[in-house]
Legacy VTK file of the C-alpha trace (Angstrom):
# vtk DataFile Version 3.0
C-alpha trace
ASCII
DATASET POLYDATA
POINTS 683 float
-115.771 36.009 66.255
-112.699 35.773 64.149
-113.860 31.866 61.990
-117.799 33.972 61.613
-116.050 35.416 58.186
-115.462 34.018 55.029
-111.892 32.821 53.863
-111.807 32.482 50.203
-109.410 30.012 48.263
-107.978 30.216 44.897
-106.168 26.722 43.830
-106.874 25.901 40.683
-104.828 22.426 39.664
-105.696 19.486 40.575
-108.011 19.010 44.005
-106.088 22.060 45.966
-109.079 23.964 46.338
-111.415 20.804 47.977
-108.597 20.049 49.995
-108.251 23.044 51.224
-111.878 23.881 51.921
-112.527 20.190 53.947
-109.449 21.270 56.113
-111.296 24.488 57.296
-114.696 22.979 57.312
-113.551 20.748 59.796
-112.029 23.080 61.941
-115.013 25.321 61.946
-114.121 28.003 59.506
-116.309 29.452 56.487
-114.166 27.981 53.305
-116.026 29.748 50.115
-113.852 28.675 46.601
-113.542 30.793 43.720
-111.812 29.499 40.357
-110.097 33.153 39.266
-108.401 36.435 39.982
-111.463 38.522 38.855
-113.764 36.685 41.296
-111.255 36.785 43.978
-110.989 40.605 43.347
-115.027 41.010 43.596
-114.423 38.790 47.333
-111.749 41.210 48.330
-114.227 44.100 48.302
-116.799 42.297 50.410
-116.091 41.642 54.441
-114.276 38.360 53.614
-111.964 37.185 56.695
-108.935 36.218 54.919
-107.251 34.504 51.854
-105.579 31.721 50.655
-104.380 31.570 47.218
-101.571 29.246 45.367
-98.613 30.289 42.760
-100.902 28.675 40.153
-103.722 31.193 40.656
-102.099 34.161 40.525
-100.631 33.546 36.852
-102.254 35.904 34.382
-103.267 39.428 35.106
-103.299 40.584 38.410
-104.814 44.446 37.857
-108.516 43.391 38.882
-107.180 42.493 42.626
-105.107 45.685 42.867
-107.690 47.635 42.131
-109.833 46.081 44.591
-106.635 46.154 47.546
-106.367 50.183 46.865
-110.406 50.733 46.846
-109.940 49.055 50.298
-111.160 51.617 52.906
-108.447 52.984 55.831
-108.643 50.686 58.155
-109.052 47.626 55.964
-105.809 45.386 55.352
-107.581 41.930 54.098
-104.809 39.186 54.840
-102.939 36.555 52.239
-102.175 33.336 52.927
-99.657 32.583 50.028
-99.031 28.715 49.398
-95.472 28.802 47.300
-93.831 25.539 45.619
-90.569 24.553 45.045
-89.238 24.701 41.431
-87.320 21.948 39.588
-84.403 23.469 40.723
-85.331 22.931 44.252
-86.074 27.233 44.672
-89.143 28.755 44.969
-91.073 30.544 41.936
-91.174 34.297 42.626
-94.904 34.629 41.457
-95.642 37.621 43.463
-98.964 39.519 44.924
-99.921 43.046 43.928
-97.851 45.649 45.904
-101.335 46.509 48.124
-101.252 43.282 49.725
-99.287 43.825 52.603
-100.606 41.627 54.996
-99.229 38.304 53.529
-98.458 34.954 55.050
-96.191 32.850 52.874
-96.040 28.997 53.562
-93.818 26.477 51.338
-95.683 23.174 50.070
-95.742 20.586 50.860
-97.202 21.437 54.973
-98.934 19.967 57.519
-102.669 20.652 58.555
-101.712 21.867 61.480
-99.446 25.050 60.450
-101.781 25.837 57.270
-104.494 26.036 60.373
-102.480 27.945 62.080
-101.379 30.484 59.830
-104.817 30.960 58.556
-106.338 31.470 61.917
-103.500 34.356 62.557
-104.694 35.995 59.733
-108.383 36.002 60.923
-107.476 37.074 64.242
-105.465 39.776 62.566
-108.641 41.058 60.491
-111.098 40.485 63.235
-109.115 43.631 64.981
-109.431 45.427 62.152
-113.337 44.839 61.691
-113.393 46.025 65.286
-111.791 48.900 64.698
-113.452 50.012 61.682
-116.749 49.918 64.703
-114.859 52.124 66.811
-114.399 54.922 63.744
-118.035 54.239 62.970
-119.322 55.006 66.621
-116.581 57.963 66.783
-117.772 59.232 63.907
-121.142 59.007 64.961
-121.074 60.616 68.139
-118.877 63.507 66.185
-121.536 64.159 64.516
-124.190 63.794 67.169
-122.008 66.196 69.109
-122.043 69.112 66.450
-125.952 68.332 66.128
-126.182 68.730 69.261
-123.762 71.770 69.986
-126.020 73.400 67.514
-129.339 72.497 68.696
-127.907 74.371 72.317
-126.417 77.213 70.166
-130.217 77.478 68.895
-131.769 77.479 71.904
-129.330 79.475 73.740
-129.786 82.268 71.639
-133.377 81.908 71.407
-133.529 82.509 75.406
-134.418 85.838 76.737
-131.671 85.250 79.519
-127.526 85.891 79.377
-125.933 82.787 79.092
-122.254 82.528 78.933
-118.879 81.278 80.189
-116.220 83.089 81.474
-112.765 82.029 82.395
-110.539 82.461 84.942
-109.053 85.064 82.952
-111.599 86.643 83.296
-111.883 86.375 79.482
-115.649 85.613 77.390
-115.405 82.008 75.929
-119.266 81.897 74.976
-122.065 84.341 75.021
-125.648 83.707 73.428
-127.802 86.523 71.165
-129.218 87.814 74.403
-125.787 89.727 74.865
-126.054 91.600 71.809
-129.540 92.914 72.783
-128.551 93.440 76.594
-125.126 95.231 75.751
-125.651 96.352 72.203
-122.397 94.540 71.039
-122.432 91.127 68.413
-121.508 87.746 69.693
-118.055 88.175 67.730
-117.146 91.368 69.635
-117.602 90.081 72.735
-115.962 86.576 72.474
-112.682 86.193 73.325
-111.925 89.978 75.136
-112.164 90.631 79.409
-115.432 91.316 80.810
-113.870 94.669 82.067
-113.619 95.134 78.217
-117.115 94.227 77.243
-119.547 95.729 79.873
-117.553 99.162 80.586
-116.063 100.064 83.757
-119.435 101.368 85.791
-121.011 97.880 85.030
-117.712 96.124 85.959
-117.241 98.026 88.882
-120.510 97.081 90.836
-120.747 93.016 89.502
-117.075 93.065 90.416
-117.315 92.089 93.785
-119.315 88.832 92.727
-116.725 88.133 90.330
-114.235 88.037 93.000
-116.617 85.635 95.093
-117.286 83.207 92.470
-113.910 83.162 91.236
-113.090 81.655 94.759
-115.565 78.551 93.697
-118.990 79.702 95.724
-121.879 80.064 93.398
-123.657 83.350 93.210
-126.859 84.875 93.010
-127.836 88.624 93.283
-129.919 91.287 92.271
-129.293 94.584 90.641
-130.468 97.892 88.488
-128.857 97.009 85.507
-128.201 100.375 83.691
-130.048 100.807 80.638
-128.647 102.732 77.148
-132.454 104.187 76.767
-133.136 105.001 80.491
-135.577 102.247 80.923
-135.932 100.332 84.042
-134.395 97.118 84.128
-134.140 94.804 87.116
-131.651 91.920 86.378
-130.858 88.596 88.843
-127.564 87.571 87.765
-126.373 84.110 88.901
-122.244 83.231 88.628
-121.536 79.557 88.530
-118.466 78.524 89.510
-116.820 75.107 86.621
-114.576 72.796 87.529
-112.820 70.376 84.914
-112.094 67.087 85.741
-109.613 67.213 88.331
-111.211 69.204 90.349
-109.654 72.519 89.410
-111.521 75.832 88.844
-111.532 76.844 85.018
-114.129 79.587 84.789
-117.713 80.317 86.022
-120.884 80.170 84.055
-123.405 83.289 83.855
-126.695 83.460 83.673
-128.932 86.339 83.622
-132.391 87.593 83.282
-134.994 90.472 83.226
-137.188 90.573 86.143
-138.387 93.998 85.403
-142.131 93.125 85.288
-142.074 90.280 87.951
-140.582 93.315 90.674
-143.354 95.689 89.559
-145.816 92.741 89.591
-144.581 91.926 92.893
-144.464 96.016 94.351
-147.910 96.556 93.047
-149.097 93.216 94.903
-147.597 94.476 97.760
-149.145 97.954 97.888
-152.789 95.889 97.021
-151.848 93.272 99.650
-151.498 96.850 102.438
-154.775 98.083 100.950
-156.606 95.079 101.495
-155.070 94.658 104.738
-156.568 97.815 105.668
-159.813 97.112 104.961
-160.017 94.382 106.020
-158.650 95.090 109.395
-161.194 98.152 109.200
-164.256 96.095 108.369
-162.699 93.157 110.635
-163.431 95.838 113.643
-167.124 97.299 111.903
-167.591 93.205 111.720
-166.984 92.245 115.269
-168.679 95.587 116.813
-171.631 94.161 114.777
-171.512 90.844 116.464
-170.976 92.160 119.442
-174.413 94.597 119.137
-176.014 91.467 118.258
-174.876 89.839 120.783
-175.691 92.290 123.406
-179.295 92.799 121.727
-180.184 88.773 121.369
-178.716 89.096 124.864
-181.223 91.485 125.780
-184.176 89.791 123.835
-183.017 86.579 125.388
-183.495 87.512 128.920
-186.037 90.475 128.718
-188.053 86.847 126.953
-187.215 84.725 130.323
-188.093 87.631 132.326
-191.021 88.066 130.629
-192.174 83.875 131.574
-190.594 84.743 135.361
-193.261 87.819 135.089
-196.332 85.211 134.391
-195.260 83.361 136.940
-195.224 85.806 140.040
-198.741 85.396 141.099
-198.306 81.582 141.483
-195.134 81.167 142.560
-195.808 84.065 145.486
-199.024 82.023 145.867
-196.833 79.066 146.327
-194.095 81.041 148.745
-197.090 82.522 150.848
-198.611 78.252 151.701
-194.626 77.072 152.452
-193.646 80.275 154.510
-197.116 79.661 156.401
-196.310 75.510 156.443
-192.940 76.489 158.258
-193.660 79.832 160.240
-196.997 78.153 161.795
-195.146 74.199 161.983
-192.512 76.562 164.106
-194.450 78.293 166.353
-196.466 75.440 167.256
-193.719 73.758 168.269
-191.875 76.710 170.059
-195.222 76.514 172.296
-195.342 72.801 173.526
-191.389 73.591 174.597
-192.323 76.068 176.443
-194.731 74.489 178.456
-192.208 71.080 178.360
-194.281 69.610 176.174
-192.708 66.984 173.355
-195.509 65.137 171.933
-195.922 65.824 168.053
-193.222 68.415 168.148
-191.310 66.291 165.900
-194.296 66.018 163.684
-193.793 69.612 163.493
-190.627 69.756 162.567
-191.260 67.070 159.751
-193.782 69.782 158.211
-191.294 73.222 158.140
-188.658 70.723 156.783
-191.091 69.439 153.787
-192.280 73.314 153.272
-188.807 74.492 153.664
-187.075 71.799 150.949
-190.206 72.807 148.664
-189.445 76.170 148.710
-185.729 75.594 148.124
-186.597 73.410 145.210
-189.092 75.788 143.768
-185.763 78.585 144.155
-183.432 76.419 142.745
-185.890 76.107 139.816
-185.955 80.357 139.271
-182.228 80.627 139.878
-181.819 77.895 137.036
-184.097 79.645 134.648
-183.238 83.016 135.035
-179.223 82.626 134.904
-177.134 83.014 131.614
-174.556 80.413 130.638
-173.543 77.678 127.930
-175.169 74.332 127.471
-173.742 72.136 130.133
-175.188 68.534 128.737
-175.676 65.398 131.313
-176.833 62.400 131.956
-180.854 63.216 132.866
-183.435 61.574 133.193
-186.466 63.309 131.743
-189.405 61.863 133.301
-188.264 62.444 136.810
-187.323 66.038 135.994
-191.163 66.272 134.264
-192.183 65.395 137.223
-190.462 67.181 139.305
-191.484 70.232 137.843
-195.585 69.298 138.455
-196.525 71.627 141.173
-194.493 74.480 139.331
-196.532 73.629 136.062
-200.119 73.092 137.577
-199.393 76.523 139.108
-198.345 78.043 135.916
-201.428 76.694 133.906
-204.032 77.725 136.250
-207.194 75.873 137.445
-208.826 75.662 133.750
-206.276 73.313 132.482
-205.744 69.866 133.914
-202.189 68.822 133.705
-201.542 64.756 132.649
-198.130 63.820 132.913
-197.074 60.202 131.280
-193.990 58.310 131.014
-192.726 55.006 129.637
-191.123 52.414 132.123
-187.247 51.925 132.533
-186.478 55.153 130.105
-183.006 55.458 129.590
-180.910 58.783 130.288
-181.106 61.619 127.777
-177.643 63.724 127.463
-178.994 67.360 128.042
-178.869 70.168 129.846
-181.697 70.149 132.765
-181.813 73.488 133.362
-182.234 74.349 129.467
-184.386 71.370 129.405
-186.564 72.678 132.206
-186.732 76.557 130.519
-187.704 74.398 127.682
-190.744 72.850 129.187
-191.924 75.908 131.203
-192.199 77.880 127.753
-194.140 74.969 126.152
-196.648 74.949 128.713
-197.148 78.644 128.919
-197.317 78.456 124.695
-200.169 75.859 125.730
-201.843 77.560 128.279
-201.947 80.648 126.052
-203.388 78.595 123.275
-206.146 77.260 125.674
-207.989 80.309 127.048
-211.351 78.646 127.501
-209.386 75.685 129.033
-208.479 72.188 128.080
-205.985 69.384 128.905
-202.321 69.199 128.541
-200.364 66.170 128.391
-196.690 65.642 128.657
-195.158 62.762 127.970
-191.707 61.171 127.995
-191.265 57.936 126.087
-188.364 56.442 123.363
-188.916 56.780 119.842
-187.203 56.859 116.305
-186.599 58.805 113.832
-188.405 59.551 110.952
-191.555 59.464 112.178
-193.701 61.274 109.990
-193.017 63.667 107.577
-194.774 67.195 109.374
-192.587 70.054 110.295
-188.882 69.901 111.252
-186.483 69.635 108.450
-184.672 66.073 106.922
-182.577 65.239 109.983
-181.398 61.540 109.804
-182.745 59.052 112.285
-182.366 57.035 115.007
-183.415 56.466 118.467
-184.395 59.474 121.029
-185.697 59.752 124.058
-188.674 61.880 123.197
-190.494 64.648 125.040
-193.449 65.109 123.914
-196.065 68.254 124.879
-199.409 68.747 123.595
-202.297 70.696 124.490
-205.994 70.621 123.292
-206.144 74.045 121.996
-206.701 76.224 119.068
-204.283 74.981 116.830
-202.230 76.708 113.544
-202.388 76.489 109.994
-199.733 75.184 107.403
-198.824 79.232 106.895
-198.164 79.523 110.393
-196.673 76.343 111.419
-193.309 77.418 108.449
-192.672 80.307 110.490
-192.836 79.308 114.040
-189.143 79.311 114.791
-188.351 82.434 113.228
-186.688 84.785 115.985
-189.470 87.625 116.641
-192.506 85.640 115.132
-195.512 84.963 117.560
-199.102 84.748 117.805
-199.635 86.933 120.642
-201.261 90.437 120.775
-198.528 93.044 120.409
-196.663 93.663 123.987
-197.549 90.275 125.321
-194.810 88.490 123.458
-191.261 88.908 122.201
-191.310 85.881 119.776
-188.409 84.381 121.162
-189.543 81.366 123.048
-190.000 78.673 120.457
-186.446 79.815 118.148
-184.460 79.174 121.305
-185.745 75.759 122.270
-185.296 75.637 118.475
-181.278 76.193 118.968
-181.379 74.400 122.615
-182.391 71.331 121.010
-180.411 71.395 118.017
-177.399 72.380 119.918
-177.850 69.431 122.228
-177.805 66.992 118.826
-181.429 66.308 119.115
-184.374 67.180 116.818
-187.858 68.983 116.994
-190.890 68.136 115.303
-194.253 70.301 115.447
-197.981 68.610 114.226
-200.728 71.046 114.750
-204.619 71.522 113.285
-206.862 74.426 113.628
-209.283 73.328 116.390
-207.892 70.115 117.545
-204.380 71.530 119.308
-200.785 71.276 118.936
-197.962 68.306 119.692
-194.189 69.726 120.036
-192.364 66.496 120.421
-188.328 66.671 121.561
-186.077 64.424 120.281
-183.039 64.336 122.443
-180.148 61.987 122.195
-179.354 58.976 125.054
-176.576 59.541 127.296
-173.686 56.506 126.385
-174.251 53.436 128.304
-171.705 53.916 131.164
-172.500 57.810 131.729
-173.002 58.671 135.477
-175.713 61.531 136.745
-174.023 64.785 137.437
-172.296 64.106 140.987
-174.771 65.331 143.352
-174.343 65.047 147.298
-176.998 61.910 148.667
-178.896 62.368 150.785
-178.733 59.516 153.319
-176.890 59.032 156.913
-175.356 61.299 158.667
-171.361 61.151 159.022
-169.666 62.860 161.474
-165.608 63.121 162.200
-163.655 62.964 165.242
-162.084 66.384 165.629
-160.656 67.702 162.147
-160.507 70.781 161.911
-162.233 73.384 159.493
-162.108 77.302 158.577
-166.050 78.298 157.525
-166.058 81.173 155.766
-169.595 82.653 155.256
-170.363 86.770 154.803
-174.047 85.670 156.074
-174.267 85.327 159.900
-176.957 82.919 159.864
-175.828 80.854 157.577
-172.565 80.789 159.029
-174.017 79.990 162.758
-176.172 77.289 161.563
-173.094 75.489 159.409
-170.986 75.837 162.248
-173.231 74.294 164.661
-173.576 71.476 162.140
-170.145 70.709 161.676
-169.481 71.047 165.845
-172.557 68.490 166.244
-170.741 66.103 164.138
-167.562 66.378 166.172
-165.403 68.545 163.943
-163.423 71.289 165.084
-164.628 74.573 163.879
-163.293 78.072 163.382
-166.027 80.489 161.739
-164.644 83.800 159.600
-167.313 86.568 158.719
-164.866 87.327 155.615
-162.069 86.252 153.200
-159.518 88.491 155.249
-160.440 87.266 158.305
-159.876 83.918 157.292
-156.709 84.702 156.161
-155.359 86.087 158.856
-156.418 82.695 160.860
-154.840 80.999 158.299
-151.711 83.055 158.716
-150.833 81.522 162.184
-149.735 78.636 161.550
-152.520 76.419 162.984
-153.264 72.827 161.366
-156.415 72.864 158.926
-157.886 69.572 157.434
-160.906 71.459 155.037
-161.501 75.308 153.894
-165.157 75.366 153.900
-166.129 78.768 151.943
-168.923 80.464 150.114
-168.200 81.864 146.564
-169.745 85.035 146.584
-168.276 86.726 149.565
-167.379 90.449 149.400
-164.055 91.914 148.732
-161.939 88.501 148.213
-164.506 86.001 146.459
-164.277 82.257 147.657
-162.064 81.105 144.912
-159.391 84.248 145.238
-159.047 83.160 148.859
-158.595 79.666 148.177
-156.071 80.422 145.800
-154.076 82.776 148.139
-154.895 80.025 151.092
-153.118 77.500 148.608
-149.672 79.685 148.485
-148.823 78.090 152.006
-151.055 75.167 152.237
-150.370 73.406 148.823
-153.218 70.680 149.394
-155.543 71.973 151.938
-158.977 70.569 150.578
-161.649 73.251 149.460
-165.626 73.029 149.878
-167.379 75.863 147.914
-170.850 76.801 148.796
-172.802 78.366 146.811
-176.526 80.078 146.355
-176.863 80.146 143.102
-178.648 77.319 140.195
-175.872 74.941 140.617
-175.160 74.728 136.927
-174.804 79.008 136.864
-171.029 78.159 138.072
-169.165 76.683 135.995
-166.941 73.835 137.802
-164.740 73.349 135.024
-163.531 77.092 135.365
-163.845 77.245 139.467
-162.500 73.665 140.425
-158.992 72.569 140.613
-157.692 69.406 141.930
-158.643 69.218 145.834
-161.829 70.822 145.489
-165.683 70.457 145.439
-168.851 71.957 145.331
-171.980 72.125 147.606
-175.454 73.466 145.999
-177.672 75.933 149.040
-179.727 75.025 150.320
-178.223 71.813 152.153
-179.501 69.307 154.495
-177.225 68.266 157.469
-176.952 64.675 155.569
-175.804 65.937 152.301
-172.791 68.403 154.339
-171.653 66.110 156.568
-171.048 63.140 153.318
-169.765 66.361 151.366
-167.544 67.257 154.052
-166.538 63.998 154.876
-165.346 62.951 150.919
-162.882 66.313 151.026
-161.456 64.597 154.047
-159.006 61.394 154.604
-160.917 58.667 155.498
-162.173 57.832 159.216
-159.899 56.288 161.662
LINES 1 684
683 0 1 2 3 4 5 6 7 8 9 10 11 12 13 14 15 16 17 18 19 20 21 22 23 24 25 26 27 28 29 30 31 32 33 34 35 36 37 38 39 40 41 42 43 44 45 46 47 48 49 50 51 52 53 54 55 56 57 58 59 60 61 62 63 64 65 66 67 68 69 70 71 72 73 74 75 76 77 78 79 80 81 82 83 84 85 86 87 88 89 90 91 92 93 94 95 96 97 98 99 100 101 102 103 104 105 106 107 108 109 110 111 112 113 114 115 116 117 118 119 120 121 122 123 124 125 126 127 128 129 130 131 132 133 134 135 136 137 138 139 140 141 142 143 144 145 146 147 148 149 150 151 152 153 154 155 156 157 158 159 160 161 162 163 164 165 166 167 168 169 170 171 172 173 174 175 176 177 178 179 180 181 182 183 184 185 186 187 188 189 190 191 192 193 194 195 196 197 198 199 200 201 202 203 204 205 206 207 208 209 210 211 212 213 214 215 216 217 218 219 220 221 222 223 224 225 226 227 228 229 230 231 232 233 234 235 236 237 238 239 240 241 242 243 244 245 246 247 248 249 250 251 252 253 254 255 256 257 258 259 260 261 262 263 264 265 266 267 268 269 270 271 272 273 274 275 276 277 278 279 280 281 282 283 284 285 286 287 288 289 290 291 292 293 294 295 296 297 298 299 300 301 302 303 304 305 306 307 308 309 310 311 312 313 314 315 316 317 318 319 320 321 322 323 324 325 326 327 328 329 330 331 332 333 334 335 336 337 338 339 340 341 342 343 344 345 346 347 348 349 350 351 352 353 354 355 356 357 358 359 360 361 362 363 364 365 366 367 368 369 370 371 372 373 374 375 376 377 378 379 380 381 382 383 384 385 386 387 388 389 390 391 392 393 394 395 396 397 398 399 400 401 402 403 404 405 406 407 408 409 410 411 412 413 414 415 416 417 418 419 420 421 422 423 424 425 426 427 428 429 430 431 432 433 434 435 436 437 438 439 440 441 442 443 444 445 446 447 448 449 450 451 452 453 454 455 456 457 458 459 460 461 462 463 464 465 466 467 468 469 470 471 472 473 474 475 476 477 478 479 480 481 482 483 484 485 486 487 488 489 490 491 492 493 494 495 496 497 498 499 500 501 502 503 504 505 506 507 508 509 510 511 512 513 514 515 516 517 518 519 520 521 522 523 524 525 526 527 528 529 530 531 532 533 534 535 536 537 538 539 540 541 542 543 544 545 546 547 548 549 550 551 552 553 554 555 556 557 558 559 560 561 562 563 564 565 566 567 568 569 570 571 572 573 574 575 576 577 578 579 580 581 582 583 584 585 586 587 588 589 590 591 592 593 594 595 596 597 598 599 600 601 602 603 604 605 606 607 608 609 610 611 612 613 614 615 616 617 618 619 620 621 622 623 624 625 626 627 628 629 630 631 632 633 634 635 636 637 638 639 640 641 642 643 644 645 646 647 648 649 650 651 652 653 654 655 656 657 658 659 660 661 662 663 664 665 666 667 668 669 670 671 672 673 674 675 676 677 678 679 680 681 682
């Protein structure tokens, strides 16, 4: 602010000096007396704003105040406000300043207020400009020297890069080159300066980077690659970048370069490359030697797997021929008792009759089912199940298994929820416990099964950590010899049993070990010598709103009203009875020995409602034909039949949209619903 500086005042008669100092007081300005020239010239060489200084007080010696007005720096020009008085002969005194004051303000007495104001605010307007630019120097000459420091700090670390750095212009002409050149082209910074590149590098070197040059010069950056040639034959891989400068309008004025030596990063890179092909090769050799090992392993725990099943299917033959021999005799005998009293037009307890083959018959197709099931190969297949009905429905299999020297007790809680499994598994799973049992009881004894809900932990015997919760437990014990702690820590090991040599393969118990555990369930073991063994299941609940695998139910019979259907059945009998089914239930029927033959119905163009088709037919199997049938007949519903453990086919790999599946054996109730859910709904 200009008034923020002193103004000093030398009047020494009378009252000048107050007077003068209460008018700038009260106008805000910094008034600051001094009573001679020698103190004035000490103010002069401080940062005082201006001056105001009579005739009177400049009588005497004025050297002290030129001195002080040359020592003033450059831009320093400290203003005079010089108060004159007339003479006695009405002219002015010619008292005069020292030469060096050359910013002076003279002003004849007597004046107003106002223009001695005036004047002396000029002359502190005046020397604020000068204060500010004295700031400006300061800050210029500040940054000058900043920007020396600082072009020398980059000249130092320029040159202590291992990379060219330089600037070219577009005369092709070096303008700056760091130490790097010197070691790179064997030439001093001074050499190279100020001469062409052609000049500096030779003509080979200029003849292969001038192409870039050319590119660069055009104002695209650029980045390459080369064998830089070396004076002592070394290798020397160099990536060269141009970068094209523009000043501040915009105009091209030379390109920057920057190189460096990539020699050991390309061999780094080469040899990595040649290690990355080696590796590759082994491990695309011992990738193959890997998988034909998994695949022997696979074949052999194949091969144990079933040669193990066949092994339980072999204990079984006597009583499940034992079994086969009473049904075949309930139906043969129910049959030809019957076929008599028609003869002789007799009707009275033929239907009674009938009732018996049809109870022996369904018995033997459950006890079928039940072989197919466990003798077939394929992934877990998990569902809603409820495990005391399949316990139980797996009673006269068991009691036949066990023999007459063990009783069989079979148990279950009340209103058991579901367990998510596979019942086929589940069922393989049971059938090996019980023969483990039986084994373990040859003098006899009593084995219980029992299905009931319990949690997890529930005691601390064999079976690992696992975390707990709620199960729907299977639980199997039997009342005979027992094992010890030694045993007990090996009995899922793959190969380990108890049997005599030849009578086992040591499988059964490791793969209701991995059945369980790949349901998400658990197992637990407690056994004592002498008091028997207790293999309890743990299997996890089916969610609240799972549904029973879809199963045709049995119940009334539905008939149609003159659809009609293609059977397709390689067995004649099978395909007689099914057609007289379908007829008896009003349903138009066309029967085909074969896929072919079927076909070639199909070819003529008559309507179809329902393909009804076994799977394993030979030449064209069931699904090939329905596919091919489907080229013409886009939605033509498709029944499969099949013979085999309904879970052995998968439906998730057979089905498609429009199609369904039917288990053989069937009763007439279960076709005709199954037949009649593939088809629109009854008029």
């Amino acid at each position: 602010m200009p008034k923020s500086r002193p103004v000093c005042i030398l009047a020494p008669f009378g009252r000048d000096a107050q007077s003068i100092a209460a008018i700038l007081d009260a106008d805000g300005m910094l008034p600051q007396v001094v009573n001679d020239v020698a103190t004035l010239a000490d103010a002069v060489r401080s940062e005082i704003g201006a001056v105001v200084v009579t005739e009177e007080g400049l009588a005497g010696g004025l050297g002290a105040l030129s001195d002080a007005l040359k020592a003033q720096p450059s831009w320093s020009d400290v203003p005079f406000v010089l108060l004159r008085a007339r003479g006695p002969s009405g002219g002015f005194r010619r008292v005069r300043l020292p030469p060096d004051a050359i910013n002076v303000i003279e002003l004849e007495r007597p004046l107003s207020t106002v223009s001695l104001l005036s004047a002396i605010d000029s002359a502190l307007r005046a020397r604020a400009k000068q204060f500010f630019i004295r700031d400006q120097m300061v800050e210029l000459e500040q940054g000058r020297a900043a920007l020396v420091a600082s072009e020398a700090e980059l000249r130092l670390v320029a040159d202590s890069l291992p990379v060219l750095i330089g600037f070219v212009d577009t005369g092709l002409v070096y303008r700056f080159v760091n130490l790097a050149y010197e070691r790179w082209l064997g030439r001093s910074v001074h050499e190279i300066v100020g001469r062409k590149v052609e000049d500096v590098v030779g003509p080979d070197l200029w003849a292969m980077r001038k192409p870039d040059i050319d590119k660069v010069l055009t104002g695209l950056p650029v980045t390459t690659e080369f064998r830089w040639p070396s004076q002592d034959g070394a290798r020397r891989d160099a990536e060269i970048r141009y970068i094209p400068r523009f000043d501040a309008s915009g105009v091209l004025d030379g390109f920057h370069v920057f190189a460096s030596d990539v020699t050991e990063r390309n061999l780094a890179l080469e040899n990595t490359r040649e290690q990355a092909a080696l590796l590759e090769t082994r491990v695309t050799e011992r990738t193959a030697e890997l998988r034909e090992e998994m695949a022997a392993r696979q074949r052999s725990e194949e091969a144990l797997r079933q040669a193990q099943k066949m092994e339980v299917v072999g204990q079984l033959t006597g009583g499940i021929a034992h079994d086969f021999n009473n049904m075949l005799t309930g139906i043969l005998a129910a049959m030809e008792l019957a076929r008599a009293k028609v003869e002789v037009d007799r009707t009275d307890g033929v239907a009674r009759l009938l009732d018996i083959a049809t109870s022996s018959a369904q018995r033997a197709a459950g006890l079928t089912q039940r072989l197919l099931a466990f003798s077939r190969r394929q992934a877990l297949d998990p569902k809603p199940a409820d495990v005391g009905a399949l316990v139980r429905s797996m009673e006269d299999l068991l009691v036949r298994t066990l023999g007459e020297r063990i009783r069989l007790r079979i148990t279950s809680s009340e209103a058991m929820p579901r367990a998510m499994v596979d019942a086929n598994q589940l069922e393989s799973a049971l059938l090996n416990l019980a023969i483990n049992a039986r084994d373990a009881m040859p003098d006899g004894g009593v084995l219980h099964i029992d299905t009931s809900l319990r949690r997890l932990p529930e005691y601390g015997d064999h079976g690992g950590d696992e975390p707990g919760g709620t199960f729907v437990a299977m639980s199997v014990s039997d009342t005979g010899m027992g094992m010890d702690d030694s045993t007990l820590e090996k009995v899922f090991e793959p190969f380990f049993t108890t049997k005599p040599i030849g009578q086992g393969t040591g499988l059964g118990m490791s793969m209701i070990y991995g059945f369980v555990n790949q349901t998400g369930g658990h197992i637990r073991i407690r056994s004592r010598v002498g008091e028997g063994t207790t293999v309890r299941l743990y299997l996890p609940m089916a969610e609240a709103d799972a549904r029973a695998a879809i199963q045709a139910t049995v119940g009334d019979v539905t008939g149609g009203y003159g659809q009609r259907i293609v059977v397709v059945d390689d067995d004649p009998q099978v395909r007689t009875l099914v057609t007289e089914l379908l007829s008896s239930l009003d349903y138009a029927v066309h029967a085909s020995p074969s896929a072919e033959a079927a076909l070639e119905y199909l070819a003529g163009g008559t309507a179809v409602d329902l393909l009804l088709t076994d799977v394993g037919l030979p030449g064209l199997n069931g699904r090939q034909l329905a596919d091919i049938a489907r080229q013409t007949r886009h939605d033509l519903p498709v029944l499969f039949m099949t013979g085999y453990a309904f879970g052995a086919v998968d439906p998730a790999q057979l089905l498609d949209d429009g199609m369904a599946m039917i288990g053989k054996p069937f009763r007439l109730a279960e076709l005709s619903q199954a037949v009649a859910s593939m088809l629109p709904s009854q008029r």
